[in-house]
N, C-alpha and C positions, 0 to 999 in steps of 0.2 A: 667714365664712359665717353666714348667719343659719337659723334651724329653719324647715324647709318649711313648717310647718302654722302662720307666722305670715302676715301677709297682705303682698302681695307690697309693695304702698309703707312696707315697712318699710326698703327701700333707701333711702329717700327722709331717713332719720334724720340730723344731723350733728353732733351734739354726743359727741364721743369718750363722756360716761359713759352718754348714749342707748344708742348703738350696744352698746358692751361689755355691759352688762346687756340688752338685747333677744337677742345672740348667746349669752348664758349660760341662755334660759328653757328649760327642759328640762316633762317629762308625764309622769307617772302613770295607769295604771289605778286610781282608787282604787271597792273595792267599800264599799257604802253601802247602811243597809237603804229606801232614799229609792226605788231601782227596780234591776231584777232584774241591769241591764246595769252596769258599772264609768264611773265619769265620770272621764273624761280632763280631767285637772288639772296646770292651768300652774304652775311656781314656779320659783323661783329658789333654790341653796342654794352657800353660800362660808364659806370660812373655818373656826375649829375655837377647839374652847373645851368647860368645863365643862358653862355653865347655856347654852343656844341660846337664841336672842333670834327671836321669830315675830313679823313683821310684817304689819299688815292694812291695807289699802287702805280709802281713801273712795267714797263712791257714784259711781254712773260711770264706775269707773277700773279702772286694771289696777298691777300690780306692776311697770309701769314706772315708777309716783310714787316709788320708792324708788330712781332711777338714780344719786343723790347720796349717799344715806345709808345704801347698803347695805355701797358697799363701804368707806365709811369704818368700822361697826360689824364686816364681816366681819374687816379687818385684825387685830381684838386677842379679834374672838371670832365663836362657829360662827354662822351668822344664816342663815336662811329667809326668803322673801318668797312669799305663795299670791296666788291669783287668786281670789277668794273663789266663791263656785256661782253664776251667773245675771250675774256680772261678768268685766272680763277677757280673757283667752285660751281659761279654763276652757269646756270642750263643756257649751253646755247644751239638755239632752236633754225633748224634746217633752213627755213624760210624767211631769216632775218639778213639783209646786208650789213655785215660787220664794216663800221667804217667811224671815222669819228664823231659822225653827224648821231651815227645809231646809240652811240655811248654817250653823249652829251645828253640824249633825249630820255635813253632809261636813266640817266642817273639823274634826270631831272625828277623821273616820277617816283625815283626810290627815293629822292628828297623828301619830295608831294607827299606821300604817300608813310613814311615812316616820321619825319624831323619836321617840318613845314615849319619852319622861322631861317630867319639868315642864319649864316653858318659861317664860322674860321675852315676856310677851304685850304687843308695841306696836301701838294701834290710832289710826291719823289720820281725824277727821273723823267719815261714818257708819263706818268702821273702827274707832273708838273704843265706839260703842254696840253693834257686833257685838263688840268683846273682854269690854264687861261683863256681855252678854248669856250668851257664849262661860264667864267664869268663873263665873258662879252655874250653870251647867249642870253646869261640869266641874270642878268647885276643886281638886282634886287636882295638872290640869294645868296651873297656873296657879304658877307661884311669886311674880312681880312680875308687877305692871300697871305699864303707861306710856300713860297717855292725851294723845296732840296734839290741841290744838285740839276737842273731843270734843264729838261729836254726845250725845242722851242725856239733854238736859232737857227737850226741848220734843218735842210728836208729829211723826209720821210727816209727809212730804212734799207741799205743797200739790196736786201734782200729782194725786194720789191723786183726785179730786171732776172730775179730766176724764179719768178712765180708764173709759169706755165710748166703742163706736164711735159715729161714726169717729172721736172725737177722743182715742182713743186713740190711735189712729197717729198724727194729725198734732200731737199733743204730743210724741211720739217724734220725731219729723221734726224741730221745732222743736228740739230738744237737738240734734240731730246736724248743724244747720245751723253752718256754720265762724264767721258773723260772731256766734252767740249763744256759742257757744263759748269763741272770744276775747274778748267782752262779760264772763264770769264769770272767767276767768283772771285779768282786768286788776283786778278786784274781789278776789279770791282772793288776789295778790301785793300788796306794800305798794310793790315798788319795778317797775316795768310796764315797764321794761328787762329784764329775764327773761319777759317773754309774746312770745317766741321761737319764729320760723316750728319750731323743731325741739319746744318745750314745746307747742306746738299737735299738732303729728303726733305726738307721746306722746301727749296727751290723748284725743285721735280716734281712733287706731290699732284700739282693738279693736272698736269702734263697726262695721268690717267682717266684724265673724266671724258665721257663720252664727244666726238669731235674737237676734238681741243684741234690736230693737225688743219680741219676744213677751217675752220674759225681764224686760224695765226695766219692760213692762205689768203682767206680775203679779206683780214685786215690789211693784209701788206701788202695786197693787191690792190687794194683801194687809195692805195697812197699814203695811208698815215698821217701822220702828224707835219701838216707844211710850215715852213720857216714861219714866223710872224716878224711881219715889217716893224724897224723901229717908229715908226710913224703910227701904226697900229699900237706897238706896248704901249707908246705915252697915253693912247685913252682910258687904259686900267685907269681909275680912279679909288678903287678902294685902296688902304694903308695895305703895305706889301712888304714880306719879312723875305730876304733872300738867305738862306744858308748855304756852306757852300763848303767840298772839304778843302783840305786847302794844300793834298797830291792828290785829285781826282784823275785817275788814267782813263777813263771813259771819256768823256767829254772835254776834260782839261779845265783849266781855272780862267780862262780868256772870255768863255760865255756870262758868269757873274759879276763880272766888272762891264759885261755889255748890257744885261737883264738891271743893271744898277741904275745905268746910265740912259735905258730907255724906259724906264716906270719912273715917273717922276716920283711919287709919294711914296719911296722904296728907300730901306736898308739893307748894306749887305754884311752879314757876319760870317768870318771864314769861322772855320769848325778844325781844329788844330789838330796834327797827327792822324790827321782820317784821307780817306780816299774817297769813294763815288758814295756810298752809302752810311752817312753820318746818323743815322737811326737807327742803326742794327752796330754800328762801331764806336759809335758814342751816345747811344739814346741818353744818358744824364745829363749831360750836357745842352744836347737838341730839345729835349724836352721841356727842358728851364727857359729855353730863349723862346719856345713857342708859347710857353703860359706865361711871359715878363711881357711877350708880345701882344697876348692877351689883355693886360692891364695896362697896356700905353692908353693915354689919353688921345 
């Protein structure tokens, strides 16, 4: 059986690790000083272990990009997956400004509030520029970083410059239309044998929850995600695992040799025969370097 409050073509799923991880998404009230009322917050949590591994989502998505490599990570240790504010399953409520300040603050309190011990903080894509974000806020919570593929050198989303109406909506339309969808997928993936009627209905799936198009508006309205100065990365102090595919057509491979080069306490492992999403194309692999990364000294 799957959670009521996911949207019903979640039947429609058929990849056994789809299905299994969409039937585990559980919610939360989590209160926030962001608005008066508690936001109902998706995630996923498995497995058991010392240090817990928090995993964060890229733009557009939901915690179901993690249907590969959650529960390979859960098997040998505790692992979390959220739906980050404004993305997702997560309720996003009228009265909130979606912006990265707002996501850094509830996912402090879904911390607080569910995990409250430091945490192996992994962030894929713009889920990587919310974890860096996420640790100069919080450093306390933060024991390791692992950044995939990581958004975080370069500014905010072009989008941004056609978010007034109307073409703010029909820029949202535009994202949510299935053949642009499949378009970035097949770009996303190195090997386009995985852009999978079921990897598309993962992709799409939250795209029907209530305001998804006001929420993507003023996230990207708000700027998003700005470049972080290398002057800035060098104060990351905690140990930092960089993986990286190594044909990423998104971003390209020029930012993990720059992310190497300005964290000082950092390694970087290319992720072989993969493209932008090394966790959904080679989670056995990704998975092993995140729990080897785990037991460094």
């Amino acid at each position: 059986m799957f959670p009521s409050f996911l949207p019903t073509t979640v039947g429609q799923l058929t990849e056994p690790a789809s299905i299994a991880l969409a039937q585990n998404i559980q919610t939360q009230a989590i209160a926030t000083p962001l608005t008066t009322q508690p936001i109902t917050t998706t995630y996923v949590h498995q497995g058991s272990g010392e240090i817990p591994i928090l995993l964060i989502h890229g733009f557009d998505s939901s915690i179901l990009e993690f249907r590969r490599l959650l529960p390979l990570l859960a098997a040998d240790n505790e692992t979390w997956a959220v739906d980050l504010l404004g993305f997702g399953f997560t309720h996003r409520l009228a009265e909130i400004k979606f912006s990265p300040i707002a996501i850094k603050t509830h996912l402090y309190y879904f911390w607080k509030t569910l995990i409250n011990q430091p945490v192996i903080l992994v962030g894929v894509s713009m889920g990587g520029a919310a974890a860096i974000d996420f640790t100069f806020a919080y450093p306390e919570v933060v024991k390791k970083l692992v950044l995939i593929n990581s958004a975080g050198l370069k500014e905010g989303s072009p989008l941004s410059r056609l978010m007034f109406p109307p073409l703010d909506y029909l820029a949202t339309q535009f994202l949510r239309n299935p053949q642009v969808r499949d378009r970035i997928s097949r770009v996303a993936y190195k090997n386009p044998s995985l852009v999978s009627v079921d990897a598309l209905d993962c992709g799409a799936l939250h795209l029907q929850m209530p305001s998804w198009h006001q929420a993507l508006i003023a996230f990207t309205k708000s700027g998003g995600y700005s470049a972080f100065r290398f002057k800035k990365l060098s104060e990351i102090v905690q140990p930092t695992l960089i993986l990286w595919g190594d044909t990423d057509k998104i971003l390209g491979t020029e930012d993990a040799k720059r992310f190497k080069r300005a964290i000082l306490n950092s390694q970087l492992i290319w992720i072989q025969d993969c493209g932008h999403l090394p966790h959904l194309e080679q989670p056995q692999i990704t998975a092993q370097h995140i729990l080897d990364f785990r037991d460094d000294l």
